[in-house]
Backbone bond lengths (Angstrom), bond angles and torsions (degrees), N, CA, C in turn:
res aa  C-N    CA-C-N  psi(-1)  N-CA   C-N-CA  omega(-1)  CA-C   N-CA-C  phi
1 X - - - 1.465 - - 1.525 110.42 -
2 X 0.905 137.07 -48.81 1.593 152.88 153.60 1.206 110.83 -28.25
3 X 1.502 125.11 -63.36 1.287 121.80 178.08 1.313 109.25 -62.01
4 X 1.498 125.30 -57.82 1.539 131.20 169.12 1.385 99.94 -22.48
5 X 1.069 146.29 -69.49 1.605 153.98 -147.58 0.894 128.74 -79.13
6 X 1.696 111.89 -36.13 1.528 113.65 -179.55 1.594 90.84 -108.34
7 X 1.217 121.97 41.69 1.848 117.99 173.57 2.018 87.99 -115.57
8 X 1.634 98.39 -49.13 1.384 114.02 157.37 1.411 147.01 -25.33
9 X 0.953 98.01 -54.00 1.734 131.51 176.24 1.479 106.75 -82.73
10 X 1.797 122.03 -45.88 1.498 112.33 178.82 1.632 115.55 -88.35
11 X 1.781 111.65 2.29 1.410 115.66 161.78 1.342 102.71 -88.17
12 X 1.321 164.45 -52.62 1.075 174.03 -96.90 1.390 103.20 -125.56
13 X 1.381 113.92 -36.55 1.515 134.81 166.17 1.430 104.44 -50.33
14 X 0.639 137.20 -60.84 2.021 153.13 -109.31 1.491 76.50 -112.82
15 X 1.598 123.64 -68.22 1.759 121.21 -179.98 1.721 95.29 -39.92
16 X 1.354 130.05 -78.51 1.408 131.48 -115.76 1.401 90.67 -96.05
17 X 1.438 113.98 -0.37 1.606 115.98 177.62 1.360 105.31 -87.68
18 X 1.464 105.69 -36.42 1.808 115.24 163.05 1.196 115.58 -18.17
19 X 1.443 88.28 -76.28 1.624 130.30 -158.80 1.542 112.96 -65.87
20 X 1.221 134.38 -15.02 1.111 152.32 -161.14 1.449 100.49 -100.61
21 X 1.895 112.42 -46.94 1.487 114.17 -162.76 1.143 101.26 -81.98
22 X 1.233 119.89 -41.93 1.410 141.83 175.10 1.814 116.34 -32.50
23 X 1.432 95.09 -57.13 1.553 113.09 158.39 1.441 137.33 -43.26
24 X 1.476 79.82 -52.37 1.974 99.85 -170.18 1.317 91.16 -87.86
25 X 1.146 146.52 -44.74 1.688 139.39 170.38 1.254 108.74 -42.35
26 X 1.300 140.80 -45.03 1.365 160.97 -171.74 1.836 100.88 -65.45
27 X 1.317 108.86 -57.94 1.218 94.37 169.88 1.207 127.18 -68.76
28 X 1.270 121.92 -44.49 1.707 120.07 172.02 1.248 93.25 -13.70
29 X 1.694 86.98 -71.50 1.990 101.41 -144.95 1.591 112.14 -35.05
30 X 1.453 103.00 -51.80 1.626 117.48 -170.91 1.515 96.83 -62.95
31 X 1.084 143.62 -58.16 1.400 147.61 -170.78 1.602 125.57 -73.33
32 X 1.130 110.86 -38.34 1.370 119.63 -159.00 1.316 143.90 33.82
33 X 1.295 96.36 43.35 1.641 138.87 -173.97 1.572 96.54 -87.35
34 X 1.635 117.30 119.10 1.347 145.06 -179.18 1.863 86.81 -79.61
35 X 0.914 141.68 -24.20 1.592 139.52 -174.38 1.625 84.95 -76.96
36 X 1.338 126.43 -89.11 1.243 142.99 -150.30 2.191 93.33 -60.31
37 X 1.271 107.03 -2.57 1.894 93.80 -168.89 1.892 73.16 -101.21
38 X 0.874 116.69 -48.85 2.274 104.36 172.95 1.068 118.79 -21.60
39 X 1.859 82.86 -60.49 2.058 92.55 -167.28 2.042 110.13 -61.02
40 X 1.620 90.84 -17.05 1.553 68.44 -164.14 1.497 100.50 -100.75
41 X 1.231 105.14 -2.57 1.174 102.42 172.58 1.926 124.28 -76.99
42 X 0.996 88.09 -33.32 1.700 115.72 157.61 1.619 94.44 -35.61
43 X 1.643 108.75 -69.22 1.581 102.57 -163.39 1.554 113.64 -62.51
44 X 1.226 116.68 -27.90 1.470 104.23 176.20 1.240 111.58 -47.95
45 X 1.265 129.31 -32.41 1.454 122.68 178.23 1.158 133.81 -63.20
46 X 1.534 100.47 -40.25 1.697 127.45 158.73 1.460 114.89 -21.12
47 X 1.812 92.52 -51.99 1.865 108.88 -149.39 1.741 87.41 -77.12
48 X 1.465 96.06 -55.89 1.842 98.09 -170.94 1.704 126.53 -54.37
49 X 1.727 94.38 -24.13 1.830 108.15 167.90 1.297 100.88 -60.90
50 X 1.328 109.15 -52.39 1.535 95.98 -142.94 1.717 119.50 -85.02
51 X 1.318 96.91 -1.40 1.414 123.71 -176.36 1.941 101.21 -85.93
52 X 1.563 101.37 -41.35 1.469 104.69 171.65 1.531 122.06 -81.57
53 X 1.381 116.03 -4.05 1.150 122.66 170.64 1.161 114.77 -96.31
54 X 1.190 130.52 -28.51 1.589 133.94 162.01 1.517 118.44 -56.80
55 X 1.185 114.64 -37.96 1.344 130.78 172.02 1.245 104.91 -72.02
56 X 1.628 145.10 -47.42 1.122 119.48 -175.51 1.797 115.10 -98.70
57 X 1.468 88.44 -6.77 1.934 68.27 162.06 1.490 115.24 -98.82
58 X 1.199 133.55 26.70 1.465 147.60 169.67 1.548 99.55 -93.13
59 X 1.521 103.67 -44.64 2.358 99.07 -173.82 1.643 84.21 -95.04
60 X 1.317 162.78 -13.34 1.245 142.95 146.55 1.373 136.24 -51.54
61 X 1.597 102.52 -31.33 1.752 107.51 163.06 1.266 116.01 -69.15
62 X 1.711 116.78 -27.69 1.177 113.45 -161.54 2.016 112.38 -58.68
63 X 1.150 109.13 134.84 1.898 114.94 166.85 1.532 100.50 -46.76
64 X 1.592 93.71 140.74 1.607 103.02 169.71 1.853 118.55 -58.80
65 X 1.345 111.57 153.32 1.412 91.48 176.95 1.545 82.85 -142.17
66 X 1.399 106.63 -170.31 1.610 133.84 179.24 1.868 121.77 -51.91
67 X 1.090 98.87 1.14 1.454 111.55 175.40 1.441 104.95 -137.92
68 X 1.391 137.08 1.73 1.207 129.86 -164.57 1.494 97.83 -157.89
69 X 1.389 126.49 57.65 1.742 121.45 -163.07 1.506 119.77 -82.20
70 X 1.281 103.44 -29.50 2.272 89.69 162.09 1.545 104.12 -97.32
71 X 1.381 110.13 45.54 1.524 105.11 178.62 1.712 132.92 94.71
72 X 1.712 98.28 -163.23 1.708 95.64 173.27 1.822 111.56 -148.92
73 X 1.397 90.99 36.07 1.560 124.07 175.50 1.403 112.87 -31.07
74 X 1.390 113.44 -47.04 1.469 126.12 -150.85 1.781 86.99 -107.12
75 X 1.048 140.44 22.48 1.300 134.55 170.31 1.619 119.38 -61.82
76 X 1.568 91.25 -45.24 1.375 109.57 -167.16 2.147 105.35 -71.86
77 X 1.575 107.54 -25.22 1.427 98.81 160.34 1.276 143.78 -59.79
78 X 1.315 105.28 -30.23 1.647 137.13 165.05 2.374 94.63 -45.25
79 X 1.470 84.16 -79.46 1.236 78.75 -168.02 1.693 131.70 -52.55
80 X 1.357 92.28 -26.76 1.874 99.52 172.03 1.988 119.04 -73.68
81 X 1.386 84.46 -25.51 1.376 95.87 160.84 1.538 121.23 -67.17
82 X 1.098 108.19 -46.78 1.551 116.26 178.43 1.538 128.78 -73.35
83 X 1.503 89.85 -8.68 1.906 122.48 173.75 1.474 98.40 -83.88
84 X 1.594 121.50 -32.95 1.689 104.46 -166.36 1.204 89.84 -86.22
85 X 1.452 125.07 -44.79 1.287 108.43 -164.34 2.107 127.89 -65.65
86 X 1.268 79.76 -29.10 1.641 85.67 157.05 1.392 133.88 -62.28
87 X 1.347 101.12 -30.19 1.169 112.71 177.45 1.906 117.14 -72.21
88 X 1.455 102.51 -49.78 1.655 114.80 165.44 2.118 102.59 -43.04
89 X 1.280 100.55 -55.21 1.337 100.83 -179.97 1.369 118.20 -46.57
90 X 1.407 111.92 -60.17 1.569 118.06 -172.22 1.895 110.36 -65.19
91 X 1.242 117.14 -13.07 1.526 130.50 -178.30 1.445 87.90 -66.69
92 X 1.418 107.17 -54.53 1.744 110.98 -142.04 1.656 99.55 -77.68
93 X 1.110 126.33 -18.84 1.560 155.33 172.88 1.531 106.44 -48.96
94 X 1.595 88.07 -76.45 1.729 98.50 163.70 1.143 125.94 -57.99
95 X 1.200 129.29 -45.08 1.663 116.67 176.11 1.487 113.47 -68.92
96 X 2.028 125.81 -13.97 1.260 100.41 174.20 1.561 96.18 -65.47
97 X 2.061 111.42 -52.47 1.781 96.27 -163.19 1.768 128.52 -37.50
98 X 1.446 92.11 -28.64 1.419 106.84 -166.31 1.626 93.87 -65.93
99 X 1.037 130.02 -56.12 2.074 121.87 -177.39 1.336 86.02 -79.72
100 X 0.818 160.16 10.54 1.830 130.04 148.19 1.881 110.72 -86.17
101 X 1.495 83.91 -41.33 1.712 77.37 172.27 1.715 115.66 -69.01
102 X 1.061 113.99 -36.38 1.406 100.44 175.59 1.048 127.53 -83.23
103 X 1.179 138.63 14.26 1.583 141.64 162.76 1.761 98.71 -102.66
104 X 1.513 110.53 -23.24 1.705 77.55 154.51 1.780 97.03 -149.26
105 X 1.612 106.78 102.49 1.217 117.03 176.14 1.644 117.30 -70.67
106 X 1.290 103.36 144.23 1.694 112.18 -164.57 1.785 99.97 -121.30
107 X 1.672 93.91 151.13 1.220 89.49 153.79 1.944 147.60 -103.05
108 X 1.222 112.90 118.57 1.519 91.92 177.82 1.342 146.01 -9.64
109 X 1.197 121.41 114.23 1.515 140.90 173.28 2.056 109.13 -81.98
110 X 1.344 99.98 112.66 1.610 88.60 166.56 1.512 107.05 58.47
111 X 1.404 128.42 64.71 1.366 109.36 -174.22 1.355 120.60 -94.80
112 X 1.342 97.40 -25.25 2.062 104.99 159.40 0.945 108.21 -30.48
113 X 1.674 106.27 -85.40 1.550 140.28 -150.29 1.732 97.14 -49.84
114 X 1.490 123.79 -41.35 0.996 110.68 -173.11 1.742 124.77 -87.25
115 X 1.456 96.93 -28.76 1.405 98.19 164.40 1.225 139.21 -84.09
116 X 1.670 117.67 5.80 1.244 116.95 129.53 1.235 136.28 -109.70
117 X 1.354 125.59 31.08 1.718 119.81 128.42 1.813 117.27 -73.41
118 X 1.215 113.00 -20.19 1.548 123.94 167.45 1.321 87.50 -70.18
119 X 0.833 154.28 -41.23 2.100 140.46 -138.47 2.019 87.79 -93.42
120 X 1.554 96.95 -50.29 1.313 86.99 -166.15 1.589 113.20 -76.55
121 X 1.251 117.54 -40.29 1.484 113.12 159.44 1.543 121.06 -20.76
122 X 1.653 107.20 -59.29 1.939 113.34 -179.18 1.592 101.39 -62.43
123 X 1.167 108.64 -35.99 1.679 92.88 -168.10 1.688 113.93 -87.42
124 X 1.200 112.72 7.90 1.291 119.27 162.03 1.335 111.85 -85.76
125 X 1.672 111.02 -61.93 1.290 107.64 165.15 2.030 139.35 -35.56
126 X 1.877 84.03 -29.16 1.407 78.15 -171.26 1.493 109.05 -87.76
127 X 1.834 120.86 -28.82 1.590 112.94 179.40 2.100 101.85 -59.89
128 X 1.427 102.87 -39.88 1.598 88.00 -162.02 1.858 104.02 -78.74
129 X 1.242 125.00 -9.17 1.673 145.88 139.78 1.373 90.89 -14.01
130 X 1.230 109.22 -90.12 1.603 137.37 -140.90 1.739 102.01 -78.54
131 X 1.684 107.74 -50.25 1.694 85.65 154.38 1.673 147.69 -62.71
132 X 1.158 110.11 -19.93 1.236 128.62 -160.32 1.775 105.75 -80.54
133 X 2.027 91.04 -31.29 1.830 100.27 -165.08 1.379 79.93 -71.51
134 X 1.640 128.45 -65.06 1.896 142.07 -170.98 1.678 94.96 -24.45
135 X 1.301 125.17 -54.95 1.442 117.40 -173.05 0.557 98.85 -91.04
136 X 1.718 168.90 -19.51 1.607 141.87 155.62 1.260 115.65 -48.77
137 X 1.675 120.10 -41.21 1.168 93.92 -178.30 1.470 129.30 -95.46
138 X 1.425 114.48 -2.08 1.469 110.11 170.67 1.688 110.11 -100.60
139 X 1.170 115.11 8.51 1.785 122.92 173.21 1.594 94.97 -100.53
140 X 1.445 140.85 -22.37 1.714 127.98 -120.36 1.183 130.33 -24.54
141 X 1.639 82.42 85.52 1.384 99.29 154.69 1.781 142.58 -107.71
142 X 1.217 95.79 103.97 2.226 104.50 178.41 1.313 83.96 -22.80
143 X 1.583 136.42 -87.27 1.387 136.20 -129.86 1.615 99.38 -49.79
144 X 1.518 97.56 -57.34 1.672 87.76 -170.87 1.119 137.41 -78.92
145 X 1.604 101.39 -17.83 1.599 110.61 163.80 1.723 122.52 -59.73
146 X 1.387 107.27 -35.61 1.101 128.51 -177.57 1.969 117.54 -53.61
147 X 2.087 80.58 -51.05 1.286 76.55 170.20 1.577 106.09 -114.53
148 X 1.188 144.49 33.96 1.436 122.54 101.06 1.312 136.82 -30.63
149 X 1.119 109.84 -47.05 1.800 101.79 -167.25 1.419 102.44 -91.57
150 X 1.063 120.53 -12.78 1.874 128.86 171.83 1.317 102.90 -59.17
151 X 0.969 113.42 -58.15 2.021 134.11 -171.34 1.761 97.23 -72.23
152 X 1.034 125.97 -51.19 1.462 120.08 173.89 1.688 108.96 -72.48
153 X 0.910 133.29 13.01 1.608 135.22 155.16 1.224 103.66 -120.95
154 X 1.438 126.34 -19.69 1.517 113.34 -175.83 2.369 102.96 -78.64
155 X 1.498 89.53 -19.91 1.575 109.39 158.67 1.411 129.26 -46.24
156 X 1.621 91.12 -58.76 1.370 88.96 169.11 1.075 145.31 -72.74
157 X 1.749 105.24 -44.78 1.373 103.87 159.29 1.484 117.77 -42.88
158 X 1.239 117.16 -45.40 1.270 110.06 -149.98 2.210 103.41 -60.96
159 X 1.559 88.54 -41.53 1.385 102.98 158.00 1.687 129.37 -12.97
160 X 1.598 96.15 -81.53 1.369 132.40 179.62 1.313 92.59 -48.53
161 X 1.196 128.13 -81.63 1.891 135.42 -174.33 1.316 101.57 -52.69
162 X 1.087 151.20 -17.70 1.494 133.19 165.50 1.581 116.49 -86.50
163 X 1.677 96.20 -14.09 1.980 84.44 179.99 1.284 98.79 -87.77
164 X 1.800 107.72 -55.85 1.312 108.44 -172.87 1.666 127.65 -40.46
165 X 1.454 112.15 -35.97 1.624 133.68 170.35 1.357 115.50 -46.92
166 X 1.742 100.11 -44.72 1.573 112.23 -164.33 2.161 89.33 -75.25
167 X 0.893 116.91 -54.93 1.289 145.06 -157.61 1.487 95.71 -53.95
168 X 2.111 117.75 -41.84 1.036 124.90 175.04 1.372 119.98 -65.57
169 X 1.761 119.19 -48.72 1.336 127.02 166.27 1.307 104.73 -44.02
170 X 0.749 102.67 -75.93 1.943 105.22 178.37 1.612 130.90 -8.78
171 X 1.118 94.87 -71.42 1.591 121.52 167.57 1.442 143.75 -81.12
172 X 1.621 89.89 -28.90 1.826 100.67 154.33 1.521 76.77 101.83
173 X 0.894 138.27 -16.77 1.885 116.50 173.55 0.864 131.33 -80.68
174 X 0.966 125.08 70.90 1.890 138.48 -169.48 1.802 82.27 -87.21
175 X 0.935 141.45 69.63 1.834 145.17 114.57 1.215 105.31 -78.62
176 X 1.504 133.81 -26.56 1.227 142.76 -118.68 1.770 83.19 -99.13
177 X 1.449 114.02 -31.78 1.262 108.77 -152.21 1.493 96.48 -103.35
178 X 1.524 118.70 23.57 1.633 113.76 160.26 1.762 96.64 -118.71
179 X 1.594 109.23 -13.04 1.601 90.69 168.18 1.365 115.73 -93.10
180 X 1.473 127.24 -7.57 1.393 127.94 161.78 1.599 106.38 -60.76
181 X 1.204 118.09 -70.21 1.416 102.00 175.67 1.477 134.28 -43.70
182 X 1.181 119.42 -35.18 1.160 145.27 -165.18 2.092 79.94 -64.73
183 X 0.890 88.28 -76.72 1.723 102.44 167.14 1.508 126.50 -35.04
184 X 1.077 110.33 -48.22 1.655 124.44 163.18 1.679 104.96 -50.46
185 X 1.469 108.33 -63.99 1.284 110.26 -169.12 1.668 110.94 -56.00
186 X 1.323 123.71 -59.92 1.617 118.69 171.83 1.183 114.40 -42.86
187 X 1.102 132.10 -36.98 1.529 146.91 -176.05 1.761 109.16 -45.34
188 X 1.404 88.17 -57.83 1.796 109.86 -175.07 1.198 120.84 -96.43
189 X 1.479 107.76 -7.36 1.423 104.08 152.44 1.302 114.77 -77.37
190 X 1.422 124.92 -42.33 1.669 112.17 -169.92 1.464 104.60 -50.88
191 X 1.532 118.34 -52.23 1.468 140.49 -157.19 1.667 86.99 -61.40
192 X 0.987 138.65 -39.80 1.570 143.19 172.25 1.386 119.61 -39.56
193 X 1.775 99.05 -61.14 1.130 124.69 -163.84 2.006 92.35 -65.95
194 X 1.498 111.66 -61.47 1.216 134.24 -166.44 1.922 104.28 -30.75
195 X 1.484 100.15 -57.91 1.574 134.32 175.56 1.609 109.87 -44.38
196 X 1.509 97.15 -66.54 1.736 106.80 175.76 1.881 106.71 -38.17
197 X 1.435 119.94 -58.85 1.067 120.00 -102.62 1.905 79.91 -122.65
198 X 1.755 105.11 -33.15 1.249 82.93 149.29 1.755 138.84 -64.19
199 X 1.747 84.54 -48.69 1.819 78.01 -179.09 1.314 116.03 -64.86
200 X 1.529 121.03 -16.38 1.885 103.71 -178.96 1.672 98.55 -66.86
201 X 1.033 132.01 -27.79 1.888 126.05 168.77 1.056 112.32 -57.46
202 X 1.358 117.22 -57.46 1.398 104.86 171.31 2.096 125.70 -68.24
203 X 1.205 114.48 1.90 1.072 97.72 155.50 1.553 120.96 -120.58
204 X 1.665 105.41 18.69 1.583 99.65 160.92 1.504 109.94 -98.49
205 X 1.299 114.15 35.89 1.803 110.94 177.35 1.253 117.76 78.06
206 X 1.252 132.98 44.82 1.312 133.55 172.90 1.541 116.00 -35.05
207 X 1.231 119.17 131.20 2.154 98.82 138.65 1.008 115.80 -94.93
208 X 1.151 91.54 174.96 1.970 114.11 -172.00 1.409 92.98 -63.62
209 X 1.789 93.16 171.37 1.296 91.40 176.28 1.441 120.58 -93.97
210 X 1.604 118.79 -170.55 1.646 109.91 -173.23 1.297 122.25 -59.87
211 X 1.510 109.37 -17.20 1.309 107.57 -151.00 2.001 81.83 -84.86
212 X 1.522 109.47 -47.49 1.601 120.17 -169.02 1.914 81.02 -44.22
213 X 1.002 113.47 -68.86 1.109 125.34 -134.01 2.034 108.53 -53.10
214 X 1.461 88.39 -32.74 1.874 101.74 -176.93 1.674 96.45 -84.51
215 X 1.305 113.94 -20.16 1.931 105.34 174.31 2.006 112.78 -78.69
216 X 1.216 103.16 -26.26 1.356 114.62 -178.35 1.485 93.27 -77.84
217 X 1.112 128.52 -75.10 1.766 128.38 -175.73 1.675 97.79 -33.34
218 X 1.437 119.40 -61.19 1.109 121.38 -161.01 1.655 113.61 -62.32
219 X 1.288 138.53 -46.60 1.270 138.50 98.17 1.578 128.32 40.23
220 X 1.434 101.62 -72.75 1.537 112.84 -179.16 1.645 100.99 -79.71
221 X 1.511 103.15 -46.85 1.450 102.03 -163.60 2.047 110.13 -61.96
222 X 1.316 100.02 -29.84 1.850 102.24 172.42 1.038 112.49 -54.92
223 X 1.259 122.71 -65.11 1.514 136.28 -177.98 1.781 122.52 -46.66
224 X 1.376 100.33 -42.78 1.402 103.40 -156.58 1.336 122.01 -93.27
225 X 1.716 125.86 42.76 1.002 156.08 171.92 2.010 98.22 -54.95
226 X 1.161 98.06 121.64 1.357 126.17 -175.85 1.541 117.45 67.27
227 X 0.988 95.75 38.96 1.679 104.75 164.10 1.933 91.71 -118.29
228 X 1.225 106.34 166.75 1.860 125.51 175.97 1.293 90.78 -91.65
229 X 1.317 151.27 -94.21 1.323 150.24 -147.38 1.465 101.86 -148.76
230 X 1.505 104.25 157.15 1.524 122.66 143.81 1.795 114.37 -118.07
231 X 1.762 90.42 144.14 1.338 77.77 174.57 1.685 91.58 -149.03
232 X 1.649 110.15 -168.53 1.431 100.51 -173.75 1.463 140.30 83.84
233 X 1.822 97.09 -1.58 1.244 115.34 -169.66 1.527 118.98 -58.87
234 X 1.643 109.98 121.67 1.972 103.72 -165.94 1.534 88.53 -131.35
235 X 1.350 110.08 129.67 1.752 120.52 154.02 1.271 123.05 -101.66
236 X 1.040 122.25 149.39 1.825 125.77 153.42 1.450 101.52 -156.34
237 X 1.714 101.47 153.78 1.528 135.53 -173.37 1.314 100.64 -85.68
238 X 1.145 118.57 164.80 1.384 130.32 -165.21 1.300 118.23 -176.78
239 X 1.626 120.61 52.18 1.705 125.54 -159.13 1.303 90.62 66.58
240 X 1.136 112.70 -142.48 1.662 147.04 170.28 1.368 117.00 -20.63
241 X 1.366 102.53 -72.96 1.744 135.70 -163.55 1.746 84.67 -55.28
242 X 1.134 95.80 174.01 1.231 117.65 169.77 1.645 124.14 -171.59
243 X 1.531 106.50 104.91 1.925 97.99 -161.10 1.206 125.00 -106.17
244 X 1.076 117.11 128.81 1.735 118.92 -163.14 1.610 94.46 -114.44
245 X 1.851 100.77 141.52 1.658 105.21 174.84 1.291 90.86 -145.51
246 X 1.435 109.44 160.76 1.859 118.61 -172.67 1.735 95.51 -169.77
247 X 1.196 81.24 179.79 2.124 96.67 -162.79 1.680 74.67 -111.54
248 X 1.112 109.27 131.64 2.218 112.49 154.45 1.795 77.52 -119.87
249 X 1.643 83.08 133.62 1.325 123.42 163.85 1.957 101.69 -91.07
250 X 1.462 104.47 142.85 1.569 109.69 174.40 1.413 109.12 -153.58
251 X 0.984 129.36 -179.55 1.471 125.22 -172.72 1.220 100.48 -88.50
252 X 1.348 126.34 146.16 1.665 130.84 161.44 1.173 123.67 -31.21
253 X 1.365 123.83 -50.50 1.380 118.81 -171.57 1.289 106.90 -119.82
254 X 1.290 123.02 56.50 1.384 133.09 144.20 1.367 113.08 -97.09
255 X 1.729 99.58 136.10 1.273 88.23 -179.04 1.615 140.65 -88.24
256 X 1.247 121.30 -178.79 1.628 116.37 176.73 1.691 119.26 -27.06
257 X 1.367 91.71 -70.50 1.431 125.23 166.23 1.790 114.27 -16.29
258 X 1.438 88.54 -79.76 2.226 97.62 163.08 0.820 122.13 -48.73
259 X 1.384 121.94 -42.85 1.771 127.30 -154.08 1.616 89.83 -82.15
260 X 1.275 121.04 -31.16 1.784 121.22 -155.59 1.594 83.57 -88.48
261 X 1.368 148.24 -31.27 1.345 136.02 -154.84 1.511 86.16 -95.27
262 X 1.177 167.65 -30.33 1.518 164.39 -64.74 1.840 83.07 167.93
263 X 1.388 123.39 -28.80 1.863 111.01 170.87 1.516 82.33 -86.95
264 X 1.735 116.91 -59.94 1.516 80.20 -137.60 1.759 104.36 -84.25
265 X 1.420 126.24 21.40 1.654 122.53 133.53 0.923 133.96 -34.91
266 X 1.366 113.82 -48.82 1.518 127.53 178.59 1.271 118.71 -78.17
267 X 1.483 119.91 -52.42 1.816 132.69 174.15 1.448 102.45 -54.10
268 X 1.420 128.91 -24.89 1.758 132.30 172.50 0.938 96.63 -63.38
269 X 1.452 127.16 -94.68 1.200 126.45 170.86 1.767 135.47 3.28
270 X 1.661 83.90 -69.25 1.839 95.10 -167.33 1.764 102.54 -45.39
271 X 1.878 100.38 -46.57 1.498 117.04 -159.80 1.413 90.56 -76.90
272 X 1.448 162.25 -25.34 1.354 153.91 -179.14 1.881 103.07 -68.86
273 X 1.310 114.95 -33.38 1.036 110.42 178.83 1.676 137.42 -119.54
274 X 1.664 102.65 6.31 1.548 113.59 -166.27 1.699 77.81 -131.42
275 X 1.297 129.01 129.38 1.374 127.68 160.42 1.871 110.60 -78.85
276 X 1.253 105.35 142.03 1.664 114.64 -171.95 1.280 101.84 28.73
277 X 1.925 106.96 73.26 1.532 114.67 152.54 1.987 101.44 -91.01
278 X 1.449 92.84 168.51 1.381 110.06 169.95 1.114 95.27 -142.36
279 X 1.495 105.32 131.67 1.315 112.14 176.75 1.868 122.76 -132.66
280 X 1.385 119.67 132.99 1.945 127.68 -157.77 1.409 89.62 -118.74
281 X 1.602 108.82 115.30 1.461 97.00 173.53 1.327 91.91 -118.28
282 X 1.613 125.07 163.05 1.409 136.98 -176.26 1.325 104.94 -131.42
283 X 1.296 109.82 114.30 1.816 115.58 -155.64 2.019 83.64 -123.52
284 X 1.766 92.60 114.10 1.552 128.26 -171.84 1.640 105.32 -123.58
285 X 1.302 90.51 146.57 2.078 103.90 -173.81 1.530 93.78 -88.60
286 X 1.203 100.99 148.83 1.231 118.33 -157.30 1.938 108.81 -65.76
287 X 1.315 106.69 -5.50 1.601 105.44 163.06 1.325 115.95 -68.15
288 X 0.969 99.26 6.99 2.023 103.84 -166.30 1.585 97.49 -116.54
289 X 1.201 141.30 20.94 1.175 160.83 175.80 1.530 109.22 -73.21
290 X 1.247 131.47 139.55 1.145 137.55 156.89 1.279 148.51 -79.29
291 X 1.577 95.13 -25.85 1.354 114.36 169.15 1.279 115.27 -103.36
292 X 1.715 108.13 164.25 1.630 92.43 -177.11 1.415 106.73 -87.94
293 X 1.448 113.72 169.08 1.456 132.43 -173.26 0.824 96.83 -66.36
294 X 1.862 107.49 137.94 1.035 152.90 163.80 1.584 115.48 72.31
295 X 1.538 96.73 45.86 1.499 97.95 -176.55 1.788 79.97 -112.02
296 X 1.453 109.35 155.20 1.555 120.73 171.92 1.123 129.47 -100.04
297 X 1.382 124.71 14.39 1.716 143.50 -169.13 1.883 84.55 -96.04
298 X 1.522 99.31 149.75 1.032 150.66 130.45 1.359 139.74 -67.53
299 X 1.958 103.94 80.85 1.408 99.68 -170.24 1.581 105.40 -79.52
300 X 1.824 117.92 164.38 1.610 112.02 172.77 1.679 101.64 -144.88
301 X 1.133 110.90 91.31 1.545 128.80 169.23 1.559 110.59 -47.73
């Protein structure tokens, strides 16, 4: 059901990203506001994310095979990566319009009419915004978070350019609407940069964070009644997945048999409470211990 949904959610994308550019192009046209040609230029990016995010959470569901053996987890980083960099592109876009418009500044055409087909554009953006972040974080998924938080700055701007616009009609300073863009563009570069720089962490092997990290120990330590210690404990993220490996210490002459019922205690566990954990346990005779004998702590490296 999960997979069904978020395959769902990044087709559903691809329409309403349409529908969005479709919009914000519409206003340009009526206006001919260099602010409002950003925003929509912004959405082209939308359309091309969300088309690359569909694609990589389709090769991320896929089962590991013989060329790809803990999977294709990290697919979905590729594509959020390929979201910042679009995004740097569409910045650099806007700042040429922005020096063409200001060497010959124009005045607004229809500036109502167009800034509310812009109004309704953001508020589309912002309900399917706000769903998209809700399923990233209980699916975790980079792709959609990624482009969640793209669409919730592509919000704001869009925001910013409708007050500042209104603010321009107002006052007769339509300059205003090559320093709004001008503004748009820095805007979406940071959010670019932000995008890049998370997903390159997530594809140099992150671990979880401290807080994951003291619930997983805590976790091991319930379960792992008749083992001496674990120690060695290492995480990293992986899209979705998430893989935990550790040393269980056991006594020497316990046998195979015990030591294997005492992992898969723990691998119950991990999977009752971490969704798509993987879990490597390394089952060592108790000379391989860290602490000295006959202490009852639970060390976690």
């Amino acid at each position: 059901m999960s997979k069904r949904r978020v395959r769902a959610l990044a087709s559903w994308s691809i329409v309403i990203a349409f529908a969005v550019m479709a919009l914000k192009f519409v206003a340009w046209r009526m206006t001919g506001s260099v602010a409002l040609l950003s925003d929509a230029l912004e959405s082209i990016v939308n359309v091309i994310a969300a088309v690359a995010a569909l694609w990589a959470i389709r090769l991320s569901h896929k089962p590991a095979d013989q060329t790809h053996q803990h999977g294709h987890h990290k697919a979905e980083y590729f594509s959020a990566v390929l979201e910042g960099v679009l995004i740097v592109i569409a910045a650099l876009l806007i700042v040429f319009e922005v020096w063409r418009a200001w060497q010959t500044p124009v005045v607004l055409d229809a500036p109502w009419t167009g800034l509310a087909v812009n109004g309704v554009a953001t508020v589309v953006n912002t309900a399917w915004a706000t769903v998209l972040l809700r399923a990233a974080r209980a699916h975790k998924s980079p792709a959609l978070d990624a482009d969640s938080r793209h669409l919730f700055s592509d919000v704001a701007t869009s925001v910013g350019v409708i007050v500042g616009l209104i603010c321009a009609v107002l006052t007769g300073w339509f300059w205003l609407d090559s320093v709004l863009a001008l503004i748009v563009a820095l805007n979406i570069l940071w959010q670019g940069w932000k995008v890049i720089s998370t997903s390159v962490d997530g594809l140099m092997d992150r671990a979880v964070g401290l807080e994951d990290h003291i619930r997983i120990r805590d976790i091991i330590s319930a379960v792992s009644k008749g083992a001496i210690e674990v120690h060695d404990l290492k995480t990293r993220i992986a899209g979705r997945a998430t893989f935990i490996e550790f040393h269980l210490v056991v006594d020497a002459d316990m046998t195979v048999r015990d030591s294997h019922v005492i992992c898969d205690r723990i691998e119950e566990a991990l999977q009752a409470e971490i969704p798509s954990v993987r879990v490597l346990i390394h089952v060592e005779p108790e000379h391989e211990a860290k602490l000295p004998a006959g202490s009852s702590a639970v060390p976690f490296a």
